[in-house]
C-alpha positions as CSV (number, residue, x, y, z in Angstrom):
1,X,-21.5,63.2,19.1
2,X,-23.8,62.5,21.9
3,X,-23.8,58.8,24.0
4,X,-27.3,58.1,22.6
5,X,-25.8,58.3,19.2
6,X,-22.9,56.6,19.9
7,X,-24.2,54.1,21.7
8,X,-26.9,53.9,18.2
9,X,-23.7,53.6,16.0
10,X,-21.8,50.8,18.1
11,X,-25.0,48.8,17.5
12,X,-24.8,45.1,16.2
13,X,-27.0,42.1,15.7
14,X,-24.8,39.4,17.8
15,X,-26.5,36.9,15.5
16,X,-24.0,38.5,12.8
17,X,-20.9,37.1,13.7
18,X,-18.1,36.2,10.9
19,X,-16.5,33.3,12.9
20,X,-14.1,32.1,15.4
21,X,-10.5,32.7,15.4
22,X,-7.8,33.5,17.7
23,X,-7.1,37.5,18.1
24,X,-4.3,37.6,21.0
25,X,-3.8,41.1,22.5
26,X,-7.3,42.6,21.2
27,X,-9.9,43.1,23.8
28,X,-13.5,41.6,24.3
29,X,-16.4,44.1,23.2
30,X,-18.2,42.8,26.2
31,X,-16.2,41.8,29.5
32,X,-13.3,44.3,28.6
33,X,-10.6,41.9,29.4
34,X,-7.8,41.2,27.0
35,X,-7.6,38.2,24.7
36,X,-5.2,35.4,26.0
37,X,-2.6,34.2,22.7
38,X,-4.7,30.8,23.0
39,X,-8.1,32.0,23.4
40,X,-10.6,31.2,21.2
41,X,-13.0,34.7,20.2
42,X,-16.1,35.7,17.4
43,X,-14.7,38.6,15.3
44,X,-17.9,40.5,14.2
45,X,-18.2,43.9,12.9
46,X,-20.0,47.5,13.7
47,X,-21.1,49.6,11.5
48,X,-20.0,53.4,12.3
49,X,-22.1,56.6,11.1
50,X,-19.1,58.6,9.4
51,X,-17.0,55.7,8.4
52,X,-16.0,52.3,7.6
53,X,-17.2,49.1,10.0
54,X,-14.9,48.4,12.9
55,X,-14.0,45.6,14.1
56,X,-15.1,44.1,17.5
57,X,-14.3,40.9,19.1
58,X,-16.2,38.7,22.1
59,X,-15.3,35.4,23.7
60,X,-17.8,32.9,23.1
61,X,-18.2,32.8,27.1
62,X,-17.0,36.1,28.6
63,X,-15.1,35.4,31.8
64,X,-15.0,38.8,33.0
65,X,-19.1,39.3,32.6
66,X,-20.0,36.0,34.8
67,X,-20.0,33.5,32.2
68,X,-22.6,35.4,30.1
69,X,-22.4,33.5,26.7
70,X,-22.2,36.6,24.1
């Protein structure tokens, strides 16, 4: 698959996440660092072209992307 299209198929609206919950071990979609066992996250989703939606999640203020809220 090319990176356009992949990049087209990891797509999301960030106004579409499911909630906050606690996902120790997992790593955030946007700063890449891994998820303390006390740190609070948004699960959300992303819809793949050839399968079933996976599973992404972001702190709600990335620490490794300079504070950015996501």
């Amino acid at each position: 698959m090319a990176k356009a299209q992949q990049a087209e198929a990891l797509a999301f609206d960030r106004g579409e996440w499911e909630y906050l919950t606690y996902a120790p071990g997992q790593v955030c979609a946007a700063c890449k660092c891994e998820v303390g066992p006390l740190e609070p996250v948004r699960r959300g989703s992303v819809g793949r072209a050839p399968g079933a939606s996976a599973v992404v999640y972001r702190h709600p203020t990335c620490p490794g992307a300079g504070g950015a809220a996501a």
